[in-house]
C-alpha positions as CSV (number, residue, x, y, z in Angstrom):
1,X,4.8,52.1,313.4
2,X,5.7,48.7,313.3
3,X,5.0,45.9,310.7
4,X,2.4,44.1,312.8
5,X,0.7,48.0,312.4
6,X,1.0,48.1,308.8
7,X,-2.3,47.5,306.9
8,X,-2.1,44.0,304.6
9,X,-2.1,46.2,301.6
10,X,0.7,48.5,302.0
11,X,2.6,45.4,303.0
12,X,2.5,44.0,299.6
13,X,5.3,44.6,297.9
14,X,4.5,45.6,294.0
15,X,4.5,42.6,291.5
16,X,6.0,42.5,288.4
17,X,3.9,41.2,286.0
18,X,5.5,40.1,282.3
19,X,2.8,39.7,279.4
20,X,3.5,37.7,276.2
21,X,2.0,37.1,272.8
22,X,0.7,39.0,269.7
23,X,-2.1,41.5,268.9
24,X,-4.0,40.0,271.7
25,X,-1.6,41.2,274.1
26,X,-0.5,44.4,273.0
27,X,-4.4,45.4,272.2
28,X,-4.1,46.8,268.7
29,X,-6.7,49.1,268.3
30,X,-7.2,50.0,271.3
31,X,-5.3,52.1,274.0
32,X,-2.6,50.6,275.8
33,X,-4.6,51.1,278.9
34,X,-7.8,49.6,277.3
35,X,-5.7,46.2,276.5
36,X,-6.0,43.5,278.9
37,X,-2.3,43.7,280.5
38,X,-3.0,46.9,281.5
39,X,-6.8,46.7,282.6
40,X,-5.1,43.2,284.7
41,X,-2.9,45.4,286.3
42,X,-5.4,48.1,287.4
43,X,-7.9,45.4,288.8
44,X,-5.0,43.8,290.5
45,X,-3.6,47.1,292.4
46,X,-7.5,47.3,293.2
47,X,-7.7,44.8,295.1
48,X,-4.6,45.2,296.9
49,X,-2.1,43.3,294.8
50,X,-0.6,46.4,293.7
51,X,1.0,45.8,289.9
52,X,3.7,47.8,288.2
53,X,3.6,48.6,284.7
54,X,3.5,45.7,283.1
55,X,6.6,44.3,280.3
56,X,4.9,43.8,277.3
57,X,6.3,41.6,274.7
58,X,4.2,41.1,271.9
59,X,3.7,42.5,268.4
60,X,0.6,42.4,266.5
61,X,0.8,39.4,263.9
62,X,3.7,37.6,265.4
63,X,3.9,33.9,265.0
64,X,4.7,31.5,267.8
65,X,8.2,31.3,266.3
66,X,8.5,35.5,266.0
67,X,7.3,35.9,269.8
68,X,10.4,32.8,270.6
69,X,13.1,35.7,268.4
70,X,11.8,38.3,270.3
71,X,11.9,37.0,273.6
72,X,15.9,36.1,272.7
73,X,16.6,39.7,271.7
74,X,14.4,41.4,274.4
75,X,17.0,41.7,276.3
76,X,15.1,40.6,279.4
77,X,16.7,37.0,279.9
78,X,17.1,36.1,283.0
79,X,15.2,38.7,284.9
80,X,12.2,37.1,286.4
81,X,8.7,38.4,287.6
82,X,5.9,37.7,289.8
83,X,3.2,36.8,287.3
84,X,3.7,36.3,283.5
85,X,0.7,35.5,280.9
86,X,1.1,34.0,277.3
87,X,-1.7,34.4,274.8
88,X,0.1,32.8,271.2
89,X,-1.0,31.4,267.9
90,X,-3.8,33.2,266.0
91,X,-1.4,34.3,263.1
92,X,0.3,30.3,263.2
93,X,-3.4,29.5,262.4
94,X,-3.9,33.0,259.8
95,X,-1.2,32.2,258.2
96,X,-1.7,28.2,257.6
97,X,1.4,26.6,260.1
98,X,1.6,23.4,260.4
99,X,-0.1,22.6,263.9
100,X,2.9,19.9,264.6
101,X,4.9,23.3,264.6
102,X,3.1,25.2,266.9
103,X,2.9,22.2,269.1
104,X,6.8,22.0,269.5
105,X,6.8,26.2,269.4
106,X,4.2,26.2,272.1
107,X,5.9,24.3,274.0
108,X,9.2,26.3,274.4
109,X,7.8,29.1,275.0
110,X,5.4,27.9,277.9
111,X,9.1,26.6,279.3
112,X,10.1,29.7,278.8
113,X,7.3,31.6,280.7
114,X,7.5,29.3,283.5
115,X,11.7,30.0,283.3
116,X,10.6,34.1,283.7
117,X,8.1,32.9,286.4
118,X,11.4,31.2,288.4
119,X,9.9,27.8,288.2
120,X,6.6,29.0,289.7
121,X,4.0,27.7,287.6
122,X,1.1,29.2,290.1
123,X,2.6,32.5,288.6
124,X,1.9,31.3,284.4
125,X,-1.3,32.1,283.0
126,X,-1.7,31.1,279.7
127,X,-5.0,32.2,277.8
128,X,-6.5,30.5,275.4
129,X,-6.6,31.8,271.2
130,X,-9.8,34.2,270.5
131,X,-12.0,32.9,267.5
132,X,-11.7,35.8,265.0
133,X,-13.9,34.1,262.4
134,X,-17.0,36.1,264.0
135,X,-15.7,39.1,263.2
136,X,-16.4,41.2,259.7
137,X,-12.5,40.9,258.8
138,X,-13.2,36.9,258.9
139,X,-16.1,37.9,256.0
140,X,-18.3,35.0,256.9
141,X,-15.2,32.3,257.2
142,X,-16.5,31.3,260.7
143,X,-17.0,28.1,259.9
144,X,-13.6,27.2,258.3
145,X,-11.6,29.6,260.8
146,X,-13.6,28.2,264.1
147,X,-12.7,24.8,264.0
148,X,-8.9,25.9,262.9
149,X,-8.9,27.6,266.4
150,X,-10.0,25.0,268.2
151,X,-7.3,22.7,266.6
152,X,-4.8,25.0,268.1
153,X,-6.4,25.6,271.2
154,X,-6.6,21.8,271.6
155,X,-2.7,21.9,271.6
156,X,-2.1,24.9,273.8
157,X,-4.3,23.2,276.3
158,X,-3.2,20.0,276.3
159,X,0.7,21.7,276.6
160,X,-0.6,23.5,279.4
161,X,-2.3,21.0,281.6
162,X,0.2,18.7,281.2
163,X,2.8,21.6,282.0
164,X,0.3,22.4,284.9
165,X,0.1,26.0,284.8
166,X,-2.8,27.8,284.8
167,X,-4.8,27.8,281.9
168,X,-7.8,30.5,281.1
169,X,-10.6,29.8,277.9
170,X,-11.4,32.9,276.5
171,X,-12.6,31.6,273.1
172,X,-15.9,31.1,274.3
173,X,-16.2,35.3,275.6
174,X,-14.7,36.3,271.8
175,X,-17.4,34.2,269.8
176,X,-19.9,36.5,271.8
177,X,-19.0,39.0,269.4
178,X,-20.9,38.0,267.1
179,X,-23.7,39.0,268.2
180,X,-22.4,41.8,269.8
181,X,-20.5,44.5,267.9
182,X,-19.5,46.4,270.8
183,X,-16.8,43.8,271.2
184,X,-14.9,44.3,267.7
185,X,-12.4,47.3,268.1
186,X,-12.9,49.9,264.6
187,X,-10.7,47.9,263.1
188,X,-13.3,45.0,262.4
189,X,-10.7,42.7,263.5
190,X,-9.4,43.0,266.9
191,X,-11.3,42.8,270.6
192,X,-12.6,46.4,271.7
193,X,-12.0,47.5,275.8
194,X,-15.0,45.7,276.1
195,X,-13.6,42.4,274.9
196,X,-10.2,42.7,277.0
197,X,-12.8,43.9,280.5
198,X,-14.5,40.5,280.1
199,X,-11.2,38.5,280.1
200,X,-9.8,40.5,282.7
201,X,-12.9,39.3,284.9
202,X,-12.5,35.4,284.2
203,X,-8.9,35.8,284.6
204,X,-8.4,38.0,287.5
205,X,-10.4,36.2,290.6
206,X,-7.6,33.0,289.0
207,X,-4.9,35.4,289.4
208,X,-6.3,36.4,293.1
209,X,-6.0,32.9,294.1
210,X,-3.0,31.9,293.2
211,X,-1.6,35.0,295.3
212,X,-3.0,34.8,298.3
């Protein structure tokens, strides 16, 4: 067999995909294979693009300036990867950071991101910061903690247009939660499978055309 013989999709080499953030990322609550690296992955091999496990650096309630430490002692500097997604700043906002500090934070570690990415900035996804004031952890602070979000997410935008990577609001699909439980994992806090399957099917047709 030669290579004009071999279908498209066994002549895609396997991408290596490199997630980064907090809770969000890792998918507290939830199996790893219910959080939205790993249902991105799946849906990606699906439809061809074939994903290896993806590197997951992200802890839940990590800070902007915890995820910048850990990247440093990851151990993972310098390798680089075919897609890399960033999802930071709900515990910055949680824990009442100044938002002139997660604008300079932000900012490194988008540069950073687009470093792992070699440059590519087709390959950086960032997503936006879910709205956990509709959940029954929040205890009816929605209308203090929404408008704190959007603060941030007004930064992390801004940062990422400007930076011209991809950039994915998912704000919108985590306020739907109020109104539908099914989207809270047990923990009353963070996004169920349900949640993470909705972002996964904004984010993946982006992802789809940025590699073909």
């Amino acid at each position: 067999m030669n290579n004009k013989d071999i279908p498209a999709s066994a002549a895609v080499d396997s991408l290596n995909y490199l997630a980064l953030g907090d809770s969000y990322t890792i998918g507290e609550a939830v199996p790893a294979a219910q959080s939205f690296p790993y249902l991105l992955a799946t849906e990606l091999t699906i439809q061809k693009y074939p994903v290896t496990t993806p590197t997951v650096i992200a802890t839940t309630g990590w800070t902007t300036d915890e995820l910048i430490s850990a990247i440093s002692a990851s151990g993972i500097t310098g390798k680089k990867f075919d897609l890399v997604t960033l999802l930071i700043g709900v515990n910055d906002q949680y824990r009442h950071l100044s938002q002139d500090n997660y604008r300079v934070k932000f900012q490194q570690v988008l540069n950073t991101a687009i470093n792992f990415a070699g440059g590519n900035k087709d390959r950086v996804f960032v997503l936006s910061i879910p709205d956990w004031g509709v959940t029954p952890f929040a205890a009816g602070q929605d209308r203090i903690i929404g408008p704190q979000i959007d603060q941030f997410n007004a930064i992390n935008k801004q940062i990422s247009t400007t930076a011209g990577v991809n950039y994915l609001d998912i704000t919108g699909i985590s306020r739907q939660a109020a109104n539908d439980r099914d989207m809270i994992a047990a923990d009353g806090l963070h996004p169920s499978a349900k949640m993470y399957l909705e972002w996964v099917v904004q984010l993946s047709p982006l992802l789809l055309q940025r590699l073909q």
